[in-house]
C-alpha positions, 0 to 999 in steps of 0.5 A: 279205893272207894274208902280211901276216897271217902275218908280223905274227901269227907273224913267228918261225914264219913267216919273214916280215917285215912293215911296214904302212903307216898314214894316218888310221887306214886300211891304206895299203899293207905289204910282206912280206921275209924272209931269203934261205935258204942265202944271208946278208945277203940277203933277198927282197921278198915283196909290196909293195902300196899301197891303190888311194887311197894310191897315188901319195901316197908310201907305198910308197917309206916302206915300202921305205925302212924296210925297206931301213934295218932291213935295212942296221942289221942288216948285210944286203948285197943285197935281191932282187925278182921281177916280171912283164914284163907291161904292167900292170907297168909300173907296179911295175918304174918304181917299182923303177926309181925306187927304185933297184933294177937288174934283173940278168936275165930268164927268158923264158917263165918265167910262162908264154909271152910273161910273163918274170919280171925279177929286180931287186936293190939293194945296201945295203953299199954 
């Protein structure tokens, strides 16, 4: 929440984006992106999470489809996101996978011994 708070209080002096999600009037989900440094066009998926009553209701993909046309509207090229290789992210690499985000390369050990860190991309100039 802390990002969310930041990107939606201060998004010029903070250099994070972000959208809320919305459904009678309670918090279903945000996400936070924001420009990739030393790298034009493209752009790094900070957070995306969903209220555990709103999962599975379609919020989160809302959210990352209207990120994705802000960002194509705006000439972005490529959107980047790190996740776990954890079981219990299981969950959240489907959902990337679901939304058509490819994974371009694992780091091994990088968390920590036994947790990888998998990187996924999609292309939006294309």
């Amino acid at each position: 929440m802390e990002l969310a708070h930041l990107a939606l209080d201060e998004p010029a002096s903070s250099g994070y984006l972000a959208l809320v999600a919305e459904e009678d009037g309670r918090l279903a989900g945000y996400l936070n992106y924001g420009p990739t440094p030393l790298a034009p066009g493209t752009f790094d998926l900070y957070w995306i999470a969903s209220a555990a009553w709103a999962r599975g209701k379609g919020a989160g993909g809302k959210l990352l489809r209207a990120m994705e046309e802000r960002l194509k509207a705006a000439g972005a090229r490529l959107v980047r996101v790190e996740t776990s290789s954890l079981t219990e992210y299981g969950p959240a690499r489907d959902f990337y996978h679901h939304m058509r985000y490819e994974p371009v390369t694992v780091i091994k050990d990088f968390y920590h011994p036994g947790d990888d860190l998998v990187i996924l991309t999609k292309r939006l100039d294309r």
